[in-house]
C-alpha positions in Angstrom: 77.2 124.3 91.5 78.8 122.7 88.6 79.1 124.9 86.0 82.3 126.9 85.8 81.1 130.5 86.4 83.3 133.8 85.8 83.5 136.2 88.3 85.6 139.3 88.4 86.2 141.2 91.4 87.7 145.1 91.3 89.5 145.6 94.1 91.0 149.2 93.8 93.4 149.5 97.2 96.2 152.0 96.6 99.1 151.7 98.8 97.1 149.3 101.2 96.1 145.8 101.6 93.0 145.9 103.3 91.0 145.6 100.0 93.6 142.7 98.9 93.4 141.1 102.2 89.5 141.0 102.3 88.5 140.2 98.2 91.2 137.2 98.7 89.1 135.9 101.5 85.9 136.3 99.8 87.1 134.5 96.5 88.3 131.8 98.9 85.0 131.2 100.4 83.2 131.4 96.8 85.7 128.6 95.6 85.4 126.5 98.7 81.6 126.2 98.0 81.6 126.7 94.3 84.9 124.9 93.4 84.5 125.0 89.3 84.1 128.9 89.4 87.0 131.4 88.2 88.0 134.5 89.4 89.8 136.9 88.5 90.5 139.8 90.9 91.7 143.3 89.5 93.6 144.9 91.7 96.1 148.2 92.0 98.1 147.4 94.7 102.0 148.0 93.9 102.5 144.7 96.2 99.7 142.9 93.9 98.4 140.2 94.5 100.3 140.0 98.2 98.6 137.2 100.0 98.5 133.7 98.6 95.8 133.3 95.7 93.7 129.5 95.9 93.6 127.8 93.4 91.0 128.8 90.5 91.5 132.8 91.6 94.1 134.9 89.2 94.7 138.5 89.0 95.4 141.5 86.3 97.3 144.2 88.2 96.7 148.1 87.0 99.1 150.5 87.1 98.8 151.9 91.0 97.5 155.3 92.0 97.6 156.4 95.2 94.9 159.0 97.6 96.0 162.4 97.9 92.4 163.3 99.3 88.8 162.6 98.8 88.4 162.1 95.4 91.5 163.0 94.4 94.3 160.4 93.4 97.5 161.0 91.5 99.8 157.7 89.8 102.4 156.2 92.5 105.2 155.1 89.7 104.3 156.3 85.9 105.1 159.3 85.3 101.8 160.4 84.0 99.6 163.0 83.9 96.1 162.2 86.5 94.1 162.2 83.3 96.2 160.4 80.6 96.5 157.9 84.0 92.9 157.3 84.2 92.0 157.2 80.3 94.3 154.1 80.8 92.5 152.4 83.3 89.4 152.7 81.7 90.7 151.4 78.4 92.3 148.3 80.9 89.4 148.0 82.9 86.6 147.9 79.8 88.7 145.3 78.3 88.6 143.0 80.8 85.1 142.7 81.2 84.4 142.7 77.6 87.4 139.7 77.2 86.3 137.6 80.4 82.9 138.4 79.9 82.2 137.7 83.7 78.6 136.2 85.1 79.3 138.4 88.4 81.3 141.6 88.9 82.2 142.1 92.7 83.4 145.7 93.0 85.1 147.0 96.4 84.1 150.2 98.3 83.7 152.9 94.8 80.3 152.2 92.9 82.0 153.8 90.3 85.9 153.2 90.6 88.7 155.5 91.6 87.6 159.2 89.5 85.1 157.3 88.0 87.1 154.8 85.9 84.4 151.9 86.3 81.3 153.4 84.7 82.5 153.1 80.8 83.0 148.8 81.7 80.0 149.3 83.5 77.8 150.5 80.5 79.6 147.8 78.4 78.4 145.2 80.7 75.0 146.4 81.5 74.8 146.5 77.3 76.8 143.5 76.4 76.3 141.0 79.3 72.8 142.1 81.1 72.9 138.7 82.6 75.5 139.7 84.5 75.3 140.5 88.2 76.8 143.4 89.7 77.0 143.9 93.4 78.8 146.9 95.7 80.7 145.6 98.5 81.9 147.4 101.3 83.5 147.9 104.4 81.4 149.1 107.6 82.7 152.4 107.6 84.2 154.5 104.6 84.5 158.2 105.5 83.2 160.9 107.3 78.9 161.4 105.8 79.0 164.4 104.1 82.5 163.6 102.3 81.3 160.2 100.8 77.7 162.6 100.0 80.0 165.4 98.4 82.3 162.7 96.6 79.8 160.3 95.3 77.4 163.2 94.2 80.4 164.5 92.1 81.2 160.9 90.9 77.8 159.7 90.5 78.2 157.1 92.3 74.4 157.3 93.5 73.2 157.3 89.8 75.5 154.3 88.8 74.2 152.3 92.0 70.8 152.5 91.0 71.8 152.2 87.5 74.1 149.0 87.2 73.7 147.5 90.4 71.7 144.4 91.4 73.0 144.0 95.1 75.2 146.0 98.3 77.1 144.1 100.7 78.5 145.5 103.8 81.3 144.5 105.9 80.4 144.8 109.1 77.1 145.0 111.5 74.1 147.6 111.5 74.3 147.1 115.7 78.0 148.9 115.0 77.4 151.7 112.3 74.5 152.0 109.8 76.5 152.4 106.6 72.9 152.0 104.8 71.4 155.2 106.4 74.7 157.1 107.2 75.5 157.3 103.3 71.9 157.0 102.3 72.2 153.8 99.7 69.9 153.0 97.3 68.5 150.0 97.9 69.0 147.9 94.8 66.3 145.3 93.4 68.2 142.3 95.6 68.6 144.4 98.8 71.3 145.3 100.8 72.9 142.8 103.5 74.9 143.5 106.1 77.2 140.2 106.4 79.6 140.7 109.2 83.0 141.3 109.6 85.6 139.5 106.9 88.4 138.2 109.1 90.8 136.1 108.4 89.9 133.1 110.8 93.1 131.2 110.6 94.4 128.5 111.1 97.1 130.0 113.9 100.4 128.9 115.0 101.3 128.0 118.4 102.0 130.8 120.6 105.1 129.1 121.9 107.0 129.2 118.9 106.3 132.9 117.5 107.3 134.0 121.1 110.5 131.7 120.6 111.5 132.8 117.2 111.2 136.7 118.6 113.2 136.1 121.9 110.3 136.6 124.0 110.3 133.6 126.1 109.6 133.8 129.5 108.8 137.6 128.3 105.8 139.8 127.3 105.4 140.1 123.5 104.3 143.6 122.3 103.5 142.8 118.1 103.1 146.8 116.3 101.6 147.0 113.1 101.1 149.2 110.8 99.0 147.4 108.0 100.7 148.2 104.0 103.2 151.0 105.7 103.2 154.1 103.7 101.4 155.9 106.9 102.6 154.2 109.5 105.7 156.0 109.9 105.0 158.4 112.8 103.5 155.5 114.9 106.6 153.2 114.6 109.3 156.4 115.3 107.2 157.4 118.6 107.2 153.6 119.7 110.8 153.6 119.5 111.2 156.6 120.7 108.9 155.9 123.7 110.2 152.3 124.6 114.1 154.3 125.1 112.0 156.9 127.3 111.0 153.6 129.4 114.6 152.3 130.1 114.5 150.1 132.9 110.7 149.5 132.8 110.7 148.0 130.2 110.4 144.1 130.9 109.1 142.8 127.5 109.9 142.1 123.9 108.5 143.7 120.5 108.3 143.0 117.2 107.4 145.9 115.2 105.8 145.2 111.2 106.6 148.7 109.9 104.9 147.8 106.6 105.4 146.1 103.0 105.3 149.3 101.5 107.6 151.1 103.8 110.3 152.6 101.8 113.6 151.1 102.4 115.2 153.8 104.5 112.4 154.1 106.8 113.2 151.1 107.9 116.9 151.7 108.1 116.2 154.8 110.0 113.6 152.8 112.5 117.0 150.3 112.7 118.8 152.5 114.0 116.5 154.1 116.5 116.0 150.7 118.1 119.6 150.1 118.2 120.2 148.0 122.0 116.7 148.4 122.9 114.3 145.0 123.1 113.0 145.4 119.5 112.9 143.3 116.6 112.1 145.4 113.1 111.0 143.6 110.3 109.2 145.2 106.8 106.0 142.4 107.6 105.4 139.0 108.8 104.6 136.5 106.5 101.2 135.2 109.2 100.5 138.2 111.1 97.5 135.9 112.6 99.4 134.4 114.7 101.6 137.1 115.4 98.5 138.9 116.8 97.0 135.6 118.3 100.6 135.3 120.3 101.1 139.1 121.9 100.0 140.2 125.1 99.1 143.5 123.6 98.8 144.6 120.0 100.2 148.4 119.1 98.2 149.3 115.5 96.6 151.6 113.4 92.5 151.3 112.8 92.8 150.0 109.8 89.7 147.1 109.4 92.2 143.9 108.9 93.9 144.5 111.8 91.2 145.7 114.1 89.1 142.9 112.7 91.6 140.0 113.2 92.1 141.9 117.1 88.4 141.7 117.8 88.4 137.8 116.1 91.2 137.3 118.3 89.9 138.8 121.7 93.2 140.5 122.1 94.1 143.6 124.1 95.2 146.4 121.8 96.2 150.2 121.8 94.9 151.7 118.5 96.6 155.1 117.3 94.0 155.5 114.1 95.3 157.2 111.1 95.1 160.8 110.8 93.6 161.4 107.3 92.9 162.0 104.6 90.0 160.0 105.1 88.1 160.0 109.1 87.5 156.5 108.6 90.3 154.6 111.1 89.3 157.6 113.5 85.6 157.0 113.3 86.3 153.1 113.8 88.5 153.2 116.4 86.1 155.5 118.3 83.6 153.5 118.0 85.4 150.1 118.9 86.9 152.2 122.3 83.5 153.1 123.6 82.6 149.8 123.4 85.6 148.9 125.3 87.1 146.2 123.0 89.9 148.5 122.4 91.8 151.3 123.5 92.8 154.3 121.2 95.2 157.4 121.2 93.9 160.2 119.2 96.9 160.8 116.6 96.8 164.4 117.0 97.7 163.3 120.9 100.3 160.8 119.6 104.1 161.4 121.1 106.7 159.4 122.2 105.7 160.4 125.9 101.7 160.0 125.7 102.8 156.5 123.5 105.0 155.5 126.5 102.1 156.2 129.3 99.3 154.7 127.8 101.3 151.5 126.8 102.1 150.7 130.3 98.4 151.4 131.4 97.9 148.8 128.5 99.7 145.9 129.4 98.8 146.1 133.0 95.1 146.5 132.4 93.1 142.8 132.9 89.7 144.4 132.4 89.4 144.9 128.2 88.6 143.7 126.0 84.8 143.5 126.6 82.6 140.7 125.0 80.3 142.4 122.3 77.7 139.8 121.2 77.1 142.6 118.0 80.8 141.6 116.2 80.0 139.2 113.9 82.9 137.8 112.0 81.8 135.1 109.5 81.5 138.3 107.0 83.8 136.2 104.2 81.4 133.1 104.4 78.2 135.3 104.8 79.3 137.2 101.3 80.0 134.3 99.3 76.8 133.3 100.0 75.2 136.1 99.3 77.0 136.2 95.5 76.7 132.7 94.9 73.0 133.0 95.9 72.3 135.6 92.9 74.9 133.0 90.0 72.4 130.5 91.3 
């Protein structure tokens, strides 16, 4: 494909980098196979655009809000009101398409933005660009059925799919959850296709020399994540907490990523708990890839990067999900566990003592994770096929 087509891909993610992490992957694949295209991704994130853009991919950053509950998002730095907040983004958002005057709009996970910020640019497009393609991607799970019905109802989210929409992509495999029929989507005039998993597939560094720069040679490597960070905080205090508890039993190293968007004295405080204990605390690691691909058990949240690149990986894993506000790391990591490709604490069961047990069931355990012929994880290559099949 020679032509040099626009794309634009909204990619509203908060505090996280899931969103980041999955539309940079995508926009790699499209420019791999479609090398004269240009996009530009519009993202929230304060950490923006995080993870190394290829060339041909740019991004405009909005200011960041953050999820107080379904539906309901407040700004993270401006002090603004919510609704002088989202009269901005609009104005921001509706700009940009009018400006770039894209030939395919990619939007993440909300059909109609955060609080409905997307359907004004929406409208402009459908009126001022019908050529364009618009297409819904999103992740295999989202929330709990009768909050995305409740939320999207309110939003209309339902009426703007059938209204703007030419195409749904989901990120992840009917055999695992049916997003179609659990959040009852409208199927749109070019269909809805599940396309796998989007997993970063590498390439990964010898094992040898993460375990070497950590100290863990000749040791067990225990890697804890906890994805952007601004959760993650009761997860990394009962780890520490449960590796003192341990003492002598404990015969292996860990490196614990508390999270880009930790705030500074978490970390301190973290520090100072692991004080002559086996642990290494950093904010994040530049390639957690091979940082996962190196560890003889991973320690994480359910958030779908990390799970994914776990699964991709075939490495052991003790998921503590996130508690809320949304169910979806709970409902993912449930199903994941009784598959047995993982194994999961519930969060409301999560202590330094309960953290401490299961861990050492963990590592001593030879019979997980299971094979599950049903994970697919060419999901980044399956979607840029699937966009690039509709700019053909």
């Amino acid at each position: 494909m020679a032509s040099a087509h626009r794309i634009v891909i909204y990619s509203q993610d908060g505090m996280g980098l899931g969103h980041l992490r999955r539309n940079t992957l995508i926009g790699q694949q499209i420019l791999e196979a479609a090398p004269a295209s240009n996009i530009l991704l519009i993202a929230d994130s304060p950490v923006a655009p995080f993870f190394k853009l290829p060339s041909g991919m740019d991004f405009i950053k909005l200011p960041t809000i953050r999820k107080i509950g379904p539906g309901h998002w407040e700004g993270a730095d401006l002090q603004m009101n919510t609704e002088d907040m989202r009269r901005l983004r609009i104005v921001l958002l509706r700009s940009v398409l009018q400006c770039y005057q894209p030939d395919l709009l990619l939007v993440d996970h909300m059909p109609v933005g955060a609080k409905g910020e997307l359907t004004p640019a929406l409208a402009v497009l459908k009126q001022e660009r019908p050529t364009c393609s618009v297409v819904l991607g999103l992740r295999d799970i989202l929330d709990a059925k009768e909050v995305i019905a409740r939320v999207w109802q309110t939003e209309g989210a339902y009426d703007a799919l059938r209204d703007f929409y030419d195409r749904v992509l989901i990120y992840g495999s009917s055999h695992i959850f049916d997003a179609c029929g659990t959040y009852c989507l409208p199927v749109p005039a070019q269909g809805i296709h599940y396309c796998g998993y989007v997993v970063n597939a590498g390439p990964v560094r010898p094992a040898s020399q993460i375990r070497h720069t950590h100290r863990a040679d000749g040791r067990r490597l225990v890697f804890v994540s906890a994805g952007g960070g601004h959760d993650g905080y009761p997860l990394m205090r009962a780890y520490v907490r449960a590796i003192r508890l341990l003492g002598n039993e404990v015969d292996f190293m860990t490196l614990m990523a508390v999270g880009v968007n930790a705030p500074p004295e978490i970390i301190a405080e973290l520090e100072g708990e692991a004080r002559g204990l086996p642990v290494e605390i950093a904010s994040h690691v530049e390639d957690s890839l091979s940082h996962i691909a190196a560890a003889d058990l991973v320690v994480c949240m359910a958030g779908y990067n990390t799970l994914s690149e776990v699964l991709h990986l075939r490495k052991k894993a003790l998921v503590v999900p996130r508690a809320g506000p949304s169910a979806e790391q709970t409902m993912r990591a449930g199903l994941f566990a009784s598959r047995g490709l993982i194994e999961m604490l519930d969060p409301r069961e999560l202590s330094p003592e309960a953290l401490a047990q299961r861990l050492l069931v963990a590592l001593r355990r030879e019979d997980f994770p299971a094979q599950d012929g049903a994970i697919e994880m060419n999901g980044a290559r399956q979607a840029a096929s699937c966009l690039l099949e509709l700019l053909r």
